[in-house]
VEXLO-25086 format. One line per 8 residues: number of its first residue (from 1); for each residue x, y, z of N, C-alpha, C. Coordinates in pm, 1 decimal, m for minus. Atoms other than C-alpha are relative to their C-alpha. Layout:
REM residues N
NUM	X,Y,Z,X,Y,Z,X,Y,Z; ...
This chain:
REM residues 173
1	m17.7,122.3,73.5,12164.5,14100.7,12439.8,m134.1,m39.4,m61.5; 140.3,48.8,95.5,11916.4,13971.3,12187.1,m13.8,m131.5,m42.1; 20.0,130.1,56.1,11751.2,13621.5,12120.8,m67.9,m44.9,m101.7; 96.3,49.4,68.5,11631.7,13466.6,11895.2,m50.0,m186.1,48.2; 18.4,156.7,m95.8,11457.1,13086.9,12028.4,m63.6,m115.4,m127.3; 98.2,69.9,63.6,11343.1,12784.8,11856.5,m97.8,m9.8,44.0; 139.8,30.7,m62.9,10978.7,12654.5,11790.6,m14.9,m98.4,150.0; m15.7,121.8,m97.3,11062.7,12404.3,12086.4,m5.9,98.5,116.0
9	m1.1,m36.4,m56.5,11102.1,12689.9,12357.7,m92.8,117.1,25.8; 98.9,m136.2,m54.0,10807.9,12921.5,12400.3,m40.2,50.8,91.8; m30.2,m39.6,m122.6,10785.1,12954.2,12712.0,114.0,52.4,89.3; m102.3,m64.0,m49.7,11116.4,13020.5,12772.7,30.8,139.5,m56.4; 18.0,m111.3,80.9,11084.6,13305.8,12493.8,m98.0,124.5,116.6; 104.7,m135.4,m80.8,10763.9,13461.4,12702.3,96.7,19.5,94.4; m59.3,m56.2,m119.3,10951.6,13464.9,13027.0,149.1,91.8,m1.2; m130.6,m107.6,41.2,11316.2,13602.8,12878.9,m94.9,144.1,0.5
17	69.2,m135.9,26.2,11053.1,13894.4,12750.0,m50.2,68.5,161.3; 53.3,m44.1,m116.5,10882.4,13865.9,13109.9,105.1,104.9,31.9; m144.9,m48.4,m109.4,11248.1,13951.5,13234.9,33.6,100.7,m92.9; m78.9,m122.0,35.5,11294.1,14223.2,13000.7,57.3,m10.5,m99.9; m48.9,71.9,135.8,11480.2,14042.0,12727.4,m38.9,m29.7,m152.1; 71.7,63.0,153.4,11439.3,14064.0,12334.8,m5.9,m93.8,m70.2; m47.1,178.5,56.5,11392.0,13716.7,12209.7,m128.4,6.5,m90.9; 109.1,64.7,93.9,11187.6,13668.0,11843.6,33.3,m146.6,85.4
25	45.4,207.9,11.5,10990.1,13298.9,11863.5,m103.9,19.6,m94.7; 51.9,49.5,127.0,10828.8,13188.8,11560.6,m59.3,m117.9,60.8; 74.9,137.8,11.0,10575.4,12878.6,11619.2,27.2,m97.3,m94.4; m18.7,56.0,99.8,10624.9,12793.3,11294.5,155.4,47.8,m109.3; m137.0,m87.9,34.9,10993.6,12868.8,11169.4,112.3,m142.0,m69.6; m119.5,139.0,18.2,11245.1,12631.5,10932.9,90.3,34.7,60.1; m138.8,36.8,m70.2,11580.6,12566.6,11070.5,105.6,130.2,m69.4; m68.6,m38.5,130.4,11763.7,12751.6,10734.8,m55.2,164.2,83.1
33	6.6,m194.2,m27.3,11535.4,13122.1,10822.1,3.9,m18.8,147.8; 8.9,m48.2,m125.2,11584.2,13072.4,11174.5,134.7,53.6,20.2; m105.2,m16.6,54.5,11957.1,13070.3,11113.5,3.5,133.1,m81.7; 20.4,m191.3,104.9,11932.6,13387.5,10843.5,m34.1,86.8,156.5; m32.2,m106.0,m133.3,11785.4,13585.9,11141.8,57.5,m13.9,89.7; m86.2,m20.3,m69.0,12025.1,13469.6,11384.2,98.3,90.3,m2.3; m153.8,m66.4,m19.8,12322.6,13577.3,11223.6,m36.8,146.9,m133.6; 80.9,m183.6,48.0,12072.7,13899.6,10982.8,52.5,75.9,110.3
41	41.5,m58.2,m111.4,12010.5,14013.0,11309.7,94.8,m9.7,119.4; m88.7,11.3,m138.9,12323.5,13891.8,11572.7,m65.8,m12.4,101.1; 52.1,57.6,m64.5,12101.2,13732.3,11724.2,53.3,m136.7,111.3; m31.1,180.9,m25.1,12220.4,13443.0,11959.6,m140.7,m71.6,37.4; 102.0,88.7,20.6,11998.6,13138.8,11885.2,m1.2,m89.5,167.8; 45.3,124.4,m81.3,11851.9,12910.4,12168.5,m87.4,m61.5,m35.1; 106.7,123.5,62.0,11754.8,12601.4,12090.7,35.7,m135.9,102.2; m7.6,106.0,m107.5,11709.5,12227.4,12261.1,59.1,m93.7,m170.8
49	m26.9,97.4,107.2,11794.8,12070.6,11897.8,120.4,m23.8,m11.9; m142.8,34.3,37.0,12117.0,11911.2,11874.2,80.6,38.9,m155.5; m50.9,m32.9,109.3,12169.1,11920.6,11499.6,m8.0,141.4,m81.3; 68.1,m178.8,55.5,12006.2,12301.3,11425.8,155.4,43.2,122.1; m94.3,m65.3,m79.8,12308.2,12387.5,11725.6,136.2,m19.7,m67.5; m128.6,3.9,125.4,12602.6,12201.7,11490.7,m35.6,82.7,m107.8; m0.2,m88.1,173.4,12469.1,12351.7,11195.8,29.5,151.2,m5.9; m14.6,m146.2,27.6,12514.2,12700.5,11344.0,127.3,56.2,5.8
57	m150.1,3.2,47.9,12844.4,12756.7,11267.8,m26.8,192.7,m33.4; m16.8,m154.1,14.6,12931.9,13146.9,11316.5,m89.7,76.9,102.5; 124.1,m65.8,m79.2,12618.1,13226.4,11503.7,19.4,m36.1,170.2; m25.8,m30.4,m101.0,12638.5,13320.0,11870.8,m132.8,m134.1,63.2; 128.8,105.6,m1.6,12408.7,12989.1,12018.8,12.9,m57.5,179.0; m21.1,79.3,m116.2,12345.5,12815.2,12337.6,m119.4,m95.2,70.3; 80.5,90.1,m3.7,12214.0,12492.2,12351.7,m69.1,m53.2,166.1; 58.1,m7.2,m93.5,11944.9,12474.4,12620.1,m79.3,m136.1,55.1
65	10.8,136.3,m39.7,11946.7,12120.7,12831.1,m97.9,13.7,56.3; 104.2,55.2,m104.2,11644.7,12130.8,13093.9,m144.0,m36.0,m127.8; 108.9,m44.0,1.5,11303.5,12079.5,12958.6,m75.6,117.8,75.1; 117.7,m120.4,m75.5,11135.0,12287.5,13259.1,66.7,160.2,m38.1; 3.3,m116.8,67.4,11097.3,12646.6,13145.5,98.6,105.2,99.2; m59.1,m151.3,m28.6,11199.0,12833.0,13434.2,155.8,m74.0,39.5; m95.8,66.8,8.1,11543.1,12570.1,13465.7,43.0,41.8,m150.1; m46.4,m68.9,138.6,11608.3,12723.9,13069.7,40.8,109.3,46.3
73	m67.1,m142.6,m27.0,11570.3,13057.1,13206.8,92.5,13.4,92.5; m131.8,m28.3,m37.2,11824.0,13035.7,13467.0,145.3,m89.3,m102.4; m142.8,96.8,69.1,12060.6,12826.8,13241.2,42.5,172.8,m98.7; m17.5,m56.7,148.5,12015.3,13138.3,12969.4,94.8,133.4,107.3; m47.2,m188.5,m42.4,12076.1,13439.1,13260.8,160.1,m47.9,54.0; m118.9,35.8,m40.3,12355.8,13238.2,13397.9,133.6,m26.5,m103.7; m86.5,50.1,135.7,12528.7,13113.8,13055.7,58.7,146.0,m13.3; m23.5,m116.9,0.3,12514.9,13502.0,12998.0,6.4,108.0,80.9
81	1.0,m23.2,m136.6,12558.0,13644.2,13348.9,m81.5,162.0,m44.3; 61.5,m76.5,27.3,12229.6,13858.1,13282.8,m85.7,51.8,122.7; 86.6,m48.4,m95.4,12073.8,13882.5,13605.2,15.1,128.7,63.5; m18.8,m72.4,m0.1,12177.9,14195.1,13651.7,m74.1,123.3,m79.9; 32.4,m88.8,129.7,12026.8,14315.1,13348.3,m175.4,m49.2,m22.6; 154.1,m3.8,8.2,11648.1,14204.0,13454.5,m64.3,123.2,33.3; 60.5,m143.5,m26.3,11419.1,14467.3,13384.4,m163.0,m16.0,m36.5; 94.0,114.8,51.4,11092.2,14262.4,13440.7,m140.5,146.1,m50.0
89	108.6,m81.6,61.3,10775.7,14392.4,13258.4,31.1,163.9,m117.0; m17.8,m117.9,60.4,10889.6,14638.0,13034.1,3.5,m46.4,m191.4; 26.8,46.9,134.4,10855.8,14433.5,12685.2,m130.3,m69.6,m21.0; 140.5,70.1,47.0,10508.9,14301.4,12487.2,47.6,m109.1,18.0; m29.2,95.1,2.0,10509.3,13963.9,12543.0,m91.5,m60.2,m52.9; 36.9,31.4,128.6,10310.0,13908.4,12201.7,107.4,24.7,m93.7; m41.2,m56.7,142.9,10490.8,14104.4,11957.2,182.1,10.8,32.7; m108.7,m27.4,m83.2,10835.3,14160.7,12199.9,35.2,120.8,0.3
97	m56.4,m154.2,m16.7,10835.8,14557.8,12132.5,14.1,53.0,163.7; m45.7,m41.9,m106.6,10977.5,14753.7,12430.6,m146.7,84.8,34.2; 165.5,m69.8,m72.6,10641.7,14917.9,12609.3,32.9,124.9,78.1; 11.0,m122.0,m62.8,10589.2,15284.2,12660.2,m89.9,6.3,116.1; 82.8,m80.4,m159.9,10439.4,15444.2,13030.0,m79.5,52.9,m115.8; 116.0,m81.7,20.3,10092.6,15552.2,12930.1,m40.6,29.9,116.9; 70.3,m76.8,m85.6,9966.9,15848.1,13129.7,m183.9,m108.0,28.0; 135.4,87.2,m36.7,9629.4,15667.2,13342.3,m102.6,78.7,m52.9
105	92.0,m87.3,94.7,9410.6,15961.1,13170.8,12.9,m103.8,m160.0; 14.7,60.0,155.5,9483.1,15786.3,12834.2,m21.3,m108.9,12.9; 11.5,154.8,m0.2,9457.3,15435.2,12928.1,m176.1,m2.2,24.5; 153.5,3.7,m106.2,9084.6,15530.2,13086.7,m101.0,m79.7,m136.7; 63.5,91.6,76.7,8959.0,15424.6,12709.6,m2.7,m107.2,m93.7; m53.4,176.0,53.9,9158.7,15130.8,12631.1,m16.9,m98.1,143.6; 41.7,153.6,m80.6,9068.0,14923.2,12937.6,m143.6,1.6,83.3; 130.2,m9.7,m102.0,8753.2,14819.2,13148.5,m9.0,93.0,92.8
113	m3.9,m90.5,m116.7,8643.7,15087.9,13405.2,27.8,m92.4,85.0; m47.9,65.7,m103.6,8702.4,14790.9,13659.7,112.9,36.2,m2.3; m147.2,35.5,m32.7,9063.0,14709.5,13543.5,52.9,231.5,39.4; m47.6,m118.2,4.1,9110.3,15130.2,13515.3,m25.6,35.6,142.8; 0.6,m63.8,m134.7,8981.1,15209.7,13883.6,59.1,m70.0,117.0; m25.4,94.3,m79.8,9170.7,14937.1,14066.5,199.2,7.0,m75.1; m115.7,45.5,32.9,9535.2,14995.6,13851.2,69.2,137.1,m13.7; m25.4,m99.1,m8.8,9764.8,15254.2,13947.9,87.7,50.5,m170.2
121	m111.7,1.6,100.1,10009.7,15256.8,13611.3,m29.4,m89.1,m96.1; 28.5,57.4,101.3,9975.3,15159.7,13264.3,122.3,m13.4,m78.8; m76.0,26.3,149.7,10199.5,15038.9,12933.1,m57.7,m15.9,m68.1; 53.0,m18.7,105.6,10146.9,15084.9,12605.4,101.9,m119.7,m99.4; m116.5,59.8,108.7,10294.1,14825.2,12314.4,m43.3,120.7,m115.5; 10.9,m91.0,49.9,10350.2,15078.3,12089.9,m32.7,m92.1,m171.2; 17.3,19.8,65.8,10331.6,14823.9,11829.8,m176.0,m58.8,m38.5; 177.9,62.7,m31.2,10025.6,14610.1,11862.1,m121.5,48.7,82.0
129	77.5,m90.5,m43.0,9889.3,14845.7,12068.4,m77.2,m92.4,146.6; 62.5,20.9,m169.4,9835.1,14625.5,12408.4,45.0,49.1,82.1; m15.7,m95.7,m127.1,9793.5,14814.3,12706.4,31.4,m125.4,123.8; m40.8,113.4,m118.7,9954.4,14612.8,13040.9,m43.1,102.1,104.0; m17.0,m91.4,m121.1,9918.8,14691.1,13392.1,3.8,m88.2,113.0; m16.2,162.3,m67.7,9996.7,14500.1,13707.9,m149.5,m5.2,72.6; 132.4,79.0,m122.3,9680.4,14282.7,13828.4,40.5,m79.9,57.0; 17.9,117.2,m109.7,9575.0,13988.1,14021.2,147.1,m45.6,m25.9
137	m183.6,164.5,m37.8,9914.1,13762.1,13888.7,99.1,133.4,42.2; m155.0,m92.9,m79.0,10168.4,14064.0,13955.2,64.6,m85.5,51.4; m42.6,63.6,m148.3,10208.3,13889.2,14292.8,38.9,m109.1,m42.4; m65.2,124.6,76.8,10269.3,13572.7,14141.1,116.7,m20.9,m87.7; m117.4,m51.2,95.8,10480.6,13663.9,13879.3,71.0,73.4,45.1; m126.3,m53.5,m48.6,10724.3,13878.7,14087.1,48.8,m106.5,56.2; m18.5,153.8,m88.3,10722.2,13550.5,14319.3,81.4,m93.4,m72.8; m14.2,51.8,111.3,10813.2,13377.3,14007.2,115.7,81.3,m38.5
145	m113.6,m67.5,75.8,11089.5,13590.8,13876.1,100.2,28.9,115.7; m47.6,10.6,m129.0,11234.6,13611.5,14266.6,67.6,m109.1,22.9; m94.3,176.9,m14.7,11305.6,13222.6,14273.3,54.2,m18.9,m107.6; m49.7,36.7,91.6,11403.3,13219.3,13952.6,138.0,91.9,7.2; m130.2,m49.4,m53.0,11709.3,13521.3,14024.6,111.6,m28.7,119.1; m81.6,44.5,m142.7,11794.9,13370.7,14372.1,42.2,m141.1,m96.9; m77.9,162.8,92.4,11836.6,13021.0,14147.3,134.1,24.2,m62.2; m117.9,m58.8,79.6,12043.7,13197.0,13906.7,116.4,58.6,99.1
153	m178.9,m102.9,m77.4,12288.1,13381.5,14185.3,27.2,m138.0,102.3; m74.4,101.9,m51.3,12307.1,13026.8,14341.2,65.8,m48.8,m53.4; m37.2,141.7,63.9,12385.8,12812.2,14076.6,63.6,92.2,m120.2; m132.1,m60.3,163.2,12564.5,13088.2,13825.3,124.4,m9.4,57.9; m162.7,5.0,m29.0,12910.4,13085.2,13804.2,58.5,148.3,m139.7; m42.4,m88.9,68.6,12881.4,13381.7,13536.8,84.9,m51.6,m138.8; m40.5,70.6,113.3,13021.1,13155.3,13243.0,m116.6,24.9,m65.1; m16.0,m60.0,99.2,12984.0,13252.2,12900.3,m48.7,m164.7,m101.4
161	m51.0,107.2,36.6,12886.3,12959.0,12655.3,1.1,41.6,m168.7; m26.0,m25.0,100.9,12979.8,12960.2,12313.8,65.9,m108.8,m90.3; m45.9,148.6,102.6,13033.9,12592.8,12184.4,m153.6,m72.0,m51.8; 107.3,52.1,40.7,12781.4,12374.7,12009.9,m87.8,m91.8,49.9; 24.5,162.5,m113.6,12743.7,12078.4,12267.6,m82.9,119.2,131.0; 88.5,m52.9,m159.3,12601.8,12363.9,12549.9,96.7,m38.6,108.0; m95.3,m32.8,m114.6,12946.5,12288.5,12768.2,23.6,142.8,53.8; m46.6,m153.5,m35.6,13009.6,12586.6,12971.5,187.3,25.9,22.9
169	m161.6,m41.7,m18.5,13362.1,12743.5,12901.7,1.5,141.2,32.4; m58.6,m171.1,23.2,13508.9,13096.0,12984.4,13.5,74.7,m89.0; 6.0,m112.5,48.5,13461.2,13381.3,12795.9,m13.4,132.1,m11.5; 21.5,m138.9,m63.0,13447.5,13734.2,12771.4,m134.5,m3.4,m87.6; 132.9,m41.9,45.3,13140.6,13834.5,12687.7,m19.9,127.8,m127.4
């Protein structure tokens, strides 16, 4: 499944990507081309804007009630019963390209000899060309993506949403 997010959710954008998830975010994006690449691209839109969610008429959308970021992201894995389908660290979370395994021989002169003698496994964005690898936050950030899946398998019910108001109804997916 693919997102596209308004300027209002960027944080919920990085962490979908954390989790694996393709979601463009634009900082700066009108209402009109955010719409065009929704429904260019079959994209479903998330947004917190009431009137950008009526206006999307055709486009796959789901209007996202919490403010707090990681209360979005379980609303988004649950709306779309995705937790299943986390596959954390494996997308840029600049550019959102999917990130190739670089052999640790090739990474030796894209990162600090510190970060290189202390990191067993590397990624490559094949686009922008940043190299990842897990450091110090790892631990944090699995911690973090742990409470946020146990949230989601408490409080999903596996509903589907697909109205403009963000009610959750039944659907097939």
């Amino acid at each position: 499944m693919t997102f596209v997010a308004d300027c209002m959710l960027g944080r919920l954008a990085k962490w979908l990507r954390v989790l694996g998830f393709d979601v463009l975010y634009f900082r700066r994006i009108g209402d009109d081309e955010l719409l065009n690449v929704a429904r260019k691209e079959g994209r479903t839109l998330l947004t917190r804007d009431n009137e950008l969610c009526a206006r999307a008429r055709g486009v796959s959308r789901l209007f996202i009630e919490a403010e707090d970021w990681e209360k979005q992201v379980v609303q988004v894995l649950e709306a779309f019963s995705l937790a299943a389908c986390v596959a954390p660290q494996t997308r840029c979370l600049e550019c959102n390209s999917a990130l190739k395994s670089l052999a640790r021989e090739s990474a030796k002169n894209l990162v600090t000899p510190f970060i290189y003698e202390r990191a067993n496994s590397f990624s490559l964005c094949p686009d922008c060309g940043r190299v990842f690898w897990k450091g110090s936050h790892s631990d944090d950030m699995g911690k973090k993506i742990a409470r946020i899946l146990r949230k989601a398998g408490e409080e999903g019910t596996g509903k589907k949403d697909g109205t403009v108001t963000g009610r959750k109804r039944r659907s097939s997916p």
